[in-house]
TORFI-467048 format. One record per residue: residue in one letter; x, y, z of N, C-alpha, C, CB in turn; residue number from 1. Coordinates in nm, 2 decimals. Glycine has a CB too. Layout:
REM residues N
+------+--------+--------+--------+--------+--------+--------+--------+--------+--------+--------+--------+--------+------+
! resn !    n.u !    n.v !    n.w !   ca.u !   ca.v !   ca.w !    c.u !    c.v !    c.w !   cb.u !   cb.v !   cb.w ! resi !
+------+--------+--------+--------+--------+--------+--------+--------+--------+--------+--------+--------+--------+------+
!    A !      X !      Y !      Z !      X !      Y !      Z !      X !      Y !      Z !      X !      Y !      Z !  NUM !
...
+------+--------+--------+--------+--------+--------+--------+--------+--------+--------+--------+--------+--------+------+
//
This chain:
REM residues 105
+------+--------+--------+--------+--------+--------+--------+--------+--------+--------+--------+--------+--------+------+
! resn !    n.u !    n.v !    n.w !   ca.u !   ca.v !   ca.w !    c.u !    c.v !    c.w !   cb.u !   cb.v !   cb.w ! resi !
+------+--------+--------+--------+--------+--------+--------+--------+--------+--------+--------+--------+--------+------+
!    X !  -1.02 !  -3.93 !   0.07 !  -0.89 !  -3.99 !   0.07 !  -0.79 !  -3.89 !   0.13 !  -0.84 !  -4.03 !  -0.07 !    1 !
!    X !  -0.71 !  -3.95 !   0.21 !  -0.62 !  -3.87 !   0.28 !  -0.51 !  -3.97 !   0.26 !  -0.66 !  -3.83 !   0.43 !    2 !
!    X !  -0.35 !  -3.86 !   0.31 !  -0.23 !  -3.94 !   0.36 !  -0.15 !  -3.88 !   0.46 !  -0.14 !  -3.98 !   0.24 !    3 !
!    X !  -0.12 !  -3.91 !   0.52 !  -0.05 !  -3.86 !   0.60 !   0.15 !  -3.91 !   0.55 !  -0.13 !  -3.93 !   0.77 !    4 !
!    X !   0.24 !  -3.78 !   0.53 !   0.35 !  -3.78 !   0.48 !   0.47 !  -3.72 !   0.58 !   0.34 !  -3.72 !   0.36 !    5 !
!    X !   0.58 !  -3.76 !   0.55 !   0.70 !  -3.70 !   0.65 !   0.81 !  -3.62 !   0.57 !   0.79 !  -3.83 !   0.73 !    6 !
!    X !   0.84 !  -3.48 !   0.57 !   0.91 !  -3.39 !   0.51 !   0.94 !  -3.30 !   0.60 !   0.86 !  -3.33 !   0.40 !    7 !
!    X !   1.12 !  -3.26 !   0.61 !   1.13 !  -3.17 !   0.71 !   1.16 !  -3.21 !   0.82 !   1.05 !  -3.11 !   0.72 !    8 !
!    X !   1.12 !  -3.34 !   0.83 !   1.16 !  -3.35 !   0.99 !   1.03 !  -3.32 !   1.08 !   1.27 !  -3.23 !   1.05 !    9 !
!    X !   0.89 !  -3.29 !   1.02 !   0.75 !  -3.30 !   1.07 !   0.65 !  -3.39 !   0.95 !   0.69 !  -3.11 !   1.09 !   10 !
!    X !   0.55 !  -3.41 !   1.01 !   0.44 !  -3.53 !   0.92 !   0.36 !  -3.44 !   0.92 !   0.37 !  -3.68 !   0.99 !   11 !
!    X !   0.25 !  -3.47 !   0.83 !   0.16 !  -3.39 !   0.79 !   0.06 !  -3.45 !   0.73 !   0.20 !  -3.31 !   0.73 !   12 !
!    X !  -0.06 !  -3.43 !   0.76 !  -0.16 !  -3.51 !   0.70 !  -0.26 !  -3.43 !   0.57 !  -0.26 !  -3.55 !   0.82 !   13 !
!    X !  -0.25 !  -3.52 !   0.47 !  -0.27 !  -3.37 !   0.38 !  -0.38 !  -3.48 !   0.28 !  -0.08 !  -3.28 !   0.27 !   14 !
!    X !  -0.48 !  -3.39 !   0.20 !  -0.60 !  -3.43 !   0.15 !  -0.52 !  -3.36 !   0.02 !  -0.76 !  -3.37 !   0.22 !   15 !
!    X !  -0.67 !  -3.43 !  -0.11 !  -0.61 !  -3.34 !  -0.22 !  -0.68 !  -3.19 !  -0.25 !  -0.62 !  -3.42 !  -0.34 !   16 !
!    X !  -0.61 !  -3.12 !  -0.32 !  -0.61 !  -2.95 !  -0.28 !  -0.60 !  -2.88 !  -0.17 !  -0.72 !  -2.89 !  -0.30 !   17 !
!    X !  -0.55 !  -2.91 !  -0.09 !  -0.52 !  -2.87 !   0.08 !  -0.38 !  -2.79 !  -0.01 !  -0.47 !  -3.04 !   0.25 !   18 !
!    X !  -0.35 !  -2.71 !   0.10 !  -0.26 !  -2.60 !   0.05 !  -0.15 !  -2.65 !   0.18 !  -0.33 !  -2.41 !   0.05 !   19 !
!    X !  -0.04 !  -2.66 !   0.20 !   0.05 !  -2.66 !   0.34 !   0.17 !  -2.54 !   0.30 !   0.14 !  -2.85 !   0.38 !   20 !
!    X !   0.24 !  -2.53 !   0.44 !   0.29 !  -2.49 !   0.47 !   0.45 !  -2.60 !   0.54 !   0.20 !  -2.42 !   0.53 !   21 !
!    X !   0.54 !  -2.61 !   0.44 !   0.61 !  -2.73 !   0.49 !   0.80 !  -2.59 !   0.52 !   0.62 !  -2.93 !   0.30 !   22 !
!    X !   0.84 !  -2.76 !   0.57 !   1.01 !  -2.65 !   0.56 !   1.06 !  -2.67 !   0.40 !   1.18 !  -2.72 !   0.68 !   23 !
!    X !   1.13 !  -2.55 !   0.39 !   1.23 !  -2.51 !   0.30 !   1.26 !  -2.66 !   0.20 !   1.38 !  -2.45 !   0.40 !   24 !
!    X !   1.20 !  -2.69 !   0.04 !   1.26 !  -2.78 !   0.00 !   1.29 !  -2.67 !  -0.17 !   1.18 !  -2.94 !   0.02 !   25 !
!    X !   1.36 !  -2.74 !  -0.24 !   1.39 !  -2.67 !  -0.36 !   1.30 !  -2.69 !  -0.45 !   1.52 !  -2.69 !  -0.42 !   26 !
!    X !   1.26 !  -2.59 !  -0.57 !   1.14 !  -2.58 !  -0.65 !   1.14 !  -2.42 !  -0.68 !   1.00 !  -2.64 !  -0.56 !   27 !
!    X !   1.11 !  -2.42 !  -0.76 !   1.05 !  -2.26 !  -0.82 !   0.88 !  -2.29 !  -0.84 !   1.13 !  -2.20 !  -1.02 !   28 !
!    X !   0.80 !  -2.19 !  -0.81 !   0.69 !  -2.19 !  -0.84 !   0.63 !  -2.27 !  -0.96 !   0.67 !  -2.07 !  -0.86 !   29 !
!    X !   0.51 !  -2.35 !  -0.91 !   0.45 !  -2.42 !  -1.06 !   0.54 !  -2.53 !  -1.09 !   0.45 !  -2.32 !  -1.22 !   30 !
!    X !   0.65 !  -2.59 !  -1.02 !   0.68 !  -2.73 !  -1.04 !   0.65 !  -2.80 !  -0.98 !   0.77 !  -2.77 !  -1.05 !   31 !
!    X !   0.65 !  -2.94 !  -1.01 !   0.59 !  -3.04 !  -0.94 !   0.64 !  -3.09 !  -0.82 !   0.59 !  -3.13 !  -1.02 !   32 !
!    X !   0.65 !  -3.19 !  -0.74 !   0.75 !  -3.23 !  -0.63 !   0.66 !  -3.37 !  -0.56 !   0.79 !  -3.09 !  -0.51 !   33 !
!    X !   0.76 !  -3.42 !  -0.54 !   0.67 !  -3.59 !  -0.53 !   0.73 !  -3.61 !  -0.37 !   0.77 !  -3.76 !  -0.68 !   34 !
!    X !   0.68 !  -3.65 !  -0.29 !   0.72 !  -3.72 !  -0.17 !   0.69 !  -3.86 !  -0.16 !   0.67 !  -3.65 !  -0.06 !   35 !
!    X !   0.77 !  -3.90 !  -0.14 !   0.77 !  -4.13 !  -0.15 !   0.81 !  -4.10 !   0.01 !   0.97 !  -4.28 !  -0.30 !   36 !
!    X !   0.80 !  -4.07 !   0.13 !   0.79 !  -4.10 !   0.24 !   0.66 !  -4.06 !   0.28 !   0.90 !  -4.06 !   0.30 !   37 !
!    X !   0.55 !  -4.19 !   0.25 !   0.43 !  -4.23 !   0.28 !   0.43 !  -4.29 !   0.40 !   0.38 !  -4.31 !   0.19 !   38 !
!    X !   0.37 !  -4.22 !   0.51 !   0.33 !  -4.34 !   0.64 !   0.21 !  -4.34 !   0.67 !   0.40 !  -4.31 !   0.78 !   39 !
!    X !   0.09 !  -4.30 !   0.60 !  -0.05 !  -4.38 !   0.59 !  -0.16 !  -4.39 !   0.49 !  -0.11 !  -4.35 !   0.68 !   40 !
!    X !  -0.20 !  -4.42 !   0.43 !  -0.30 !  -4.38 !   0.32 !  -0.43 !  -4.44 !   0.38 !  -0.26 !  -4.45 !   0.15 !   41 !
!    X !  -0.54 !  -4.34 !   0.38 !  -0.67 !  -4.40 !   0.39 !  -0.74 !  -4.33 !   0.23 !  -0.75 !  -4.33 !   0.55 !   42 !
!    X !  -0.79 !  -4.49 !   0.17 !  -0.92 !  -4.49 !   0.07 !  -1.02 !  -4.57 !   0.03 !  -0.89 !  -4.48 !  -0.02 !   43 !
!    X !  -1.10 !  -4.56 !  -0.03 !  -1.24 !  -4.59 !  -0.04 !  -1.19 !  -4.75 !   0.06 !  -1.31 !  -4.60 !  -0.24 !   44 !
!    X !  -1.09 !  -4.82 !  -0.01 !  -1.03 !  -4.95 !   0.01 !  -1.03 !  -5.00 !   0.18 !  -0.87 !  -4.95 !  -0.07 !   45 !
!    X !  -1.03 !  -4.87 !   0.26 !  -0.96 !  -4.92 !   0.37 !  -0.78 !  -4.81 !   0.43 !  -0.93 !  -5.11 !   0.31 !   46 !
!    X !  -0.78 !  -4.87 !   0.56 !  -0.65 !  -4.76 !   0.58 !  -0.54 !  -4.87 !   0.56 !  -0.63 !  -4.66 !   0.77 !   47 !
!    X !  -0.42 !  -4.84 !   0.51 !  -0.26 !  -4.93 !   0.45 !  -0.17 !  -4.79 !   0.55 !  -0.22 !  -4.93 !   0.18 !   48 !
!    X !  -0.12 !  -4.86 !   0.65 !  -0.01 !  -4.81 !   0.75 !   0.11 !  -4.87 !   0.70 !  -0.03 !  -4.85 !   0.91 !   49 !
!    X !   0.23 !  -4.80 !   0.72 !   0.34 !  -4.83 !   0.64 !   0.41 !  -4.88 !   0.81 !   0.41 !  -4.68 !   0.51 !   50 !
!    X !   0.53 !  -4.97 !   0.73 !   0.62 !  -5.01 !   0.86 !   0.72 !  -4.99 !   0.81 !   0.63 !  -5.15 !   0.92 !   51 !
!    X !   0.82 !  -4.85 !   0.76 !   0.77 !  -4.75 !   0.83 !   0.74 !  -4.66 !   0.74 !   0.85 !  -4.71 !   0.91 !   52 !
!    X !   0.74 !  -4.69 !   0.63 !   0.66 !  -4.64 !   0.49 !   0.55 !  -4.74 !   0.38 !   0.79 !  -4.60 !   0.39 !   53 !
!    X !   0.46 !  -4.69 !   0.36 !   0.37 !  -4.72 !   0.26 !   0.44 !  -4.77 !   0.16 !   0.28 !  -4.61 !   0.23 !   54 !
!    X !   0.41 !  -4.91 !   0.08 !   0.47 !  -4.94 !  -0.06 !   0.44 !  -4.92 !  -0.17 !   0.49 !  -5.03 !  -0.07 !   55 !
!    X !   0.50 !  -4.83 !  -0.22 !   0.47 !  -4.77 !  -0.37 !   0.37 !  -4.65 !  -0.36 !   0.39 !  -4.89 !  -0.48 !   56 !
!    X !   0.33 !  -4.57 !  -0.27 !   0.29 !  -4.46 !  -0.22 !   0.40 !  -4.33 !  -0.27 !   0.27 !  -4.49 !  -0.06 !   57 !
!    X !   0.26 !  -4.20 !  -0.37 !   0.34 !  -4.16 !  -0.34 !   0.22 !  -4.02 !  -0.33 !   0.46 !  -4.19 !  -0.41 !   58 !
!    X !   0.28 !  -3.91 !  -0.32 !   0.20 !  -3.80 !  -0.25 !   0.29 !  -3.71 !  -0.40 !   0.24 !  -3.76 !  -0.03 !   59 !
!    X !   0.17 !  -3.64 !  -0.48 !   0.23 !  -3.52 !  -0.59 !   0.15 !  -3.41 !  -0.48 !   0.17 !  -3.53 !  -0.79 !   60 !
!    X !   0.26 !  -3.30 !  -0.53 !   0.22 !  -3.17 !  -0.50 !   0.30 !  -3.06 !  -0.58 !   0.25 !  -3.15 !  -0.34 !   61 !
!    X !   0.20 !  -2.94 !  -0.56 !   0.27 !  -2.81 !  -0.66 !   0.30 !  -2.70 !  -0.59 !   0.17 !  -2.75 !  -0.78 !   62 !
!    X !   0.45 !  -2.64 !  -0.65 !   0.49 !  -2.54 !  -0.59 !   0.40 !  -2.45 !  -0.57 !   0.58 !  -2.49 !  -0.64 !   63 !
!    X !   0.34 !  -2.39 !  -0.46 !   0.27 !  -2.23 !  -0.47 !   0.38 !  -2.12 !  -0.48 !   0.16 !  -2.20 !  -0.32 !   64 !
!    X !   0.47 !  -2.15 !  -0.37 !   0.56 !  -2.01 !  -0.33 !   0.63 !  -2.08 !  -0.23 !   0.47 !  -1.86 !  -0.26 !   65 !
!    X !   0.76 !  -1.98 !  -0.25 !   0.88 !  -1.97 !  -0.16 !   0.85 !  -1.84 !  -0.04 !   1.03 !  -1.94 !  -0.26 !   66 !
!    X !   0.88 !  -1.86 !   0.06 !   0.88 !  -1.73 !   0.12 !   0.93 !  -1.75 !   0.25 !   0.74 !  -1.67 !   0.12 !   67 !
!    X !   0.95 !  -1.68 !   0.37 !   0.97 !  -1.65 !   0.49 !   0.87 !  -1.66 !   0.57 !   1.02 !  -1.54 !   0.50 !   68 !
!    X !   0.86 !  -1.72 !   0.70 !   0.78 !  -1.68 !   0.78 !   0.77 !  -1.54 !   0.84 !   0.78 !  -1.75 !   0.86 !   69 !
!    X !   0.70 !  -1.51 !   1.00 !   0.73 !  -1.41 !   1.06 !   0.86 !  -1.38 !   1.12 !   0.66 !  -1.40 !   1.12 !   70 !
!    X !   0.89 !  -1.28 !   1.15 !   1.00 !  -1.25 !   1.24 !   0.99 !  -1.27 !   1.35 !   1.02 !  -1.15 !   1.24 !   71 !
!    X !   1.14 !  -1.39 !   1.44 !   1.12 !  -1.40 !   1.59 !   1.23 !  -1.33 !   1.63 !   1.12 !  -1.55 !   1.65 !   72 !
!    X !   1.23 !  -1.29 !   1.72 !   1.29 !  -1.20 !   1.82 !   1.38 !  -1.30 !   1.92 !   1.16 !  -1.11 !   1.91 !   73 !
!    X !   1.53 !  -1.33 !   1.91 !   1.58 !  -1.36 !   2.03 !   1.66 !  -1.27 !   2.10 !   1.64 !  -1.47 !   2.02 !   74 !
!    X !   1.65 !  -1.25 !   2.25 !   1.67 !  -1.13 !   2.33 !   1.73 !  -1.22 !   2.43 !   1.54 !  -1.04 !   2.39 !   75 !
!    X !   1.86 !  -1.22 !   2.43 !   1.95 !  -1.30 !   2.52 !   1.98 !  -1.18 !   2.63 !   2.09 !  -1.37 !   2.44 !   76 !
!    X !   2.03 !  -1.22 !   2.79 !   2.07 !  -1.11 !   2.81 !   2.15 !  -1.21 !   2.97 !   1.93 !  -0.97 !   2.80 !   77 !
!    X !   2.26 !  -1.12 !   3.02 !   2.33 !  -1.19 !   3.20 !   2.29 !  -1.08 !   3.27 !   2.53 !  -1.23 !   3.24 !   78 !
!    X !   2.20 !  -1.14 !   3.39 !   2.20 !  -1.00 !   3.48 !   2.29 !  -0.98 !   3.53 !   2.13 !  -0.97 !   3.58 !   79 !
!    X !   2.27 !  -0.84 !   3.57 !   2.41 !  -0.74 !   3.65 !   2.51 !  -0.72 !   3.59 !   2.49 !  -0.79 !   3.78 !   80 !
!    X !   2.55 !  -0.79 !   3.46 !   2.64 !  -0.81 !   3.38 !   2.67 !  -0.71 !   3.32 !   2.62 !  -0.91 !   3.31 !   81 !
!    X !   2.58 !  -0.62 !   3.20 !   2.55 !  -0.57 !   3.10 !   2.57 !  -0.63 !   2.97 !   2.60 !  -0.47 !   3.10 !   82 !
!    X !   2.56 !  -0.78 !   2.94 !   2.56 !  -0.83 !   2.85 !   2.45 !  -0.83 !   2.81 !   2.62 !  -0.92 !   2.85 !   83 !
!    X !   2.42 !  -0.77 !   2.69 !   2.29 !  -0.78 !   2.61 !   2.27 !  -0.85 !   2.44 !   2.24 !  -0.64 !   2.60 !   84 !
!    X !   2.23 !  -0.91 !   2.41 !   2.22 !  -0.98 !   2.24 !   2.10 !  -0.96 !   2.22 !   2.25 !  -1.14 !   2.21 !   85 !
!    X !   2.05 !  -0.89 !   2.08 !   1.95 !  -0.95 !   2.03 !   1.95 !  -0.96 !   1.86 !   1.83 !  -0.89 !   2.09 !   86 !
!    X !   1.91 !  -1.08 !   1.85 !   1.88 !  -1.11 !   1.69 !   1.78 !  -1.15 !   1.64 !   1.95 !  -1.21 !   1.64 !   87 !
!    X !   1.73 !  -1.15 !   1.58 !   1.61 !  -1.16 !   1.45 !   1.63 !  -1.30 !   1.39 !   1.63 !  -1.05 !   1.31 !   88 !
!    X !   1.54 !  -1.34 !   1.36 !   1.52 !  -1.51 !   1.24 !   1.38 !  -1.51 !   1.18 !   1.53 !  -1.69 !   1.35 !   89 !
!    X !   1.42 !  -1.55 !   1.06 !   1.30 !  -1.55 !   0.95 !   1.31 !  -1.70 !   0.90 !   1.31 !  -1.42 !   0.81 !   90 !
!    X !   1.17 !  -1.77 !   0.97 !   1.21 !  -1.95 !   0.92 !   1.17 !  -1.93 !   0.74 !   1.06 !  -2.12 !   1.02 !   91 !
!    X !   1.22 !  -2.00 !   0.63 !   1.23 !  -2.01 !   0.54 !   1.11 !  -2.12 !   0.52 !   1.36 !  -2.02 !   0.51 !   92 !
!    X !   1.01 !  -2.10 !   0.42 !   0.91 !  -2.21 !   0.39 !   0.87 !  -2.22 !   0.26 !   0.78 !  -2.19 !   0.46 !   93 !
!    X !   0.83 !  -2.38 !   0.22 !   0.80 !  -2.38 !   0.09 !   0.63 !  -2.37 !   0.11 !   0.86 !  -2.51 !   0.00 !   94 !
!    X !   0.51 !  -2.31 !   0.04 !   0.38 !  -2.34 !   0.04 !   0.32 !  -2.45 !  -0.06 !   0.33 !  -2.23 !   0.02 !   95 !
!    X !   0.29 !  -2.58 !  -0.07 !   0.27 !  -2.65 !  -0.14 !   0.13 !  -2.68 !  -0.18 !   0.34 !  -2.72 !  -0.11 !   96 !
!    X !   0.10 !  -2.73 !  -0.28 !  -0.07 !  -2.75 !  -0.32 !  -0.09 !  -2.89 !  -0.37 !  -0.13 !  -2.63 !  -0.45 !   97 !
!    X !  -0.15 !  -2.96 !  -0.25 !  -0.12 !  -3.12 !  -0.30 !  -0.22 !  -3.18 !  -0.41 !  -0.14 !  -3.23 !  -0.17 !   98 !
!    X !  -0.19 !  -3.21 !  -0.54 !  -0.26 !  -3.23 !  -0.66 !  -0.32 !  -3.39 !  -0.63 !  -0.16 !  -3.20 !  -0.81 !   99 !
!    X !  -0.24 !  -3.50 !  -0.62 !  -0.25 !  -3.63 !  -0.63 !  -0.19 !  -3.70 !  -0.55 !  -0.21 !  -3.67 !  -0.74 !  100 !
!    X !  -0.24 !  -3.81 !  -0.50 !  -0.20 !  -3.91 !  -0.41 !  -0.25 !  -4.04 !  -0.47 !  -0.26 !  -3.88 !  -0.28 !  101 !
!    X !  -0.10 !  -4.10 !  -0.49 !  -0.12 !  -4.25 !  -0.54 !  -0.08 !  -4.36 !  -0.45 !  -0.04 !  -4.27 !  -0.66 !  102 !
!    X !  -0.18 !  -4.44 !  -0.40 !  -0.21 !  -4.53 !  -0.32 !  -0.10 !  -4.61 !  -0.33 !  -0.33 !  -4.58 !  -0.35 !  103 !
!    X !  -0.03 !  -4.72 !  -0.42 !   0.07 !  -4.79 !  -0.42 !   0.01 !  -4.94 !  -0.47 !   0.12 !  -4.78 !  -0.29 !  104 !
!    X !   0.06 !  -5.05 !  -0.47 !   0.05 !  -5.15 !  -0.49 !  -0.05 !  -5.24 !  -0.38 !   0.16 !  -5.17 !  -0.51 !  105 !
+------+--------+--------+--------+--------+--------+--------+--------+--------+--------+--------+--------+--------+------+
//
């Protein structure tokens, strides 16, 4: 059984105990967190494609950890100019551990 869900602004197809890597949502470690934007469930039953969500679908998952990704480097620069910039960015991520996926009606 799989589902494929939308969080963040990316989809993700996630099984149960699969560990992800999603964007930044709120949660402290060890709480629960439900996503109801279902766009496919495949089980034993057959695949249910949502238009543009699955009905009564919903996807549980558990906080693992808050953390940062790596460090990116942006290095702006005008030739001949001597204008030079550079800054640093650390994308912010939640790690999630998907427990349960409930099919819907």
């Amino acid at each position: 059984m799989y589902a494929v869900i939308e969080t963040g602004g990316k989809q993700y197809r996630v099984q149960v105990g699969d560990e992800v890597f999603i964007e930044k949502i709120e949660g402290y470690s060890g709480e629960t967190v439900k996503f109801d934007q279902v766009l496919m469930v495949s089980d034993e039953s057959g695949l249910k494609v949502g238009a543009p969500l699955v009905d009564g679908a919903v996807v549980e998952a558990e906080v693992v950890k808050q953390g940062k990704g790596p460090k990116i480097i942006v290095f702006t620069y005008k030739a001949k100019k001597g204008y030079r910039n550079k800054k640093g960015h650390r994308q912010p991520y939640t790690r999630v551990r998907i427990s349960r996926i409930v099919t819907g009606a």
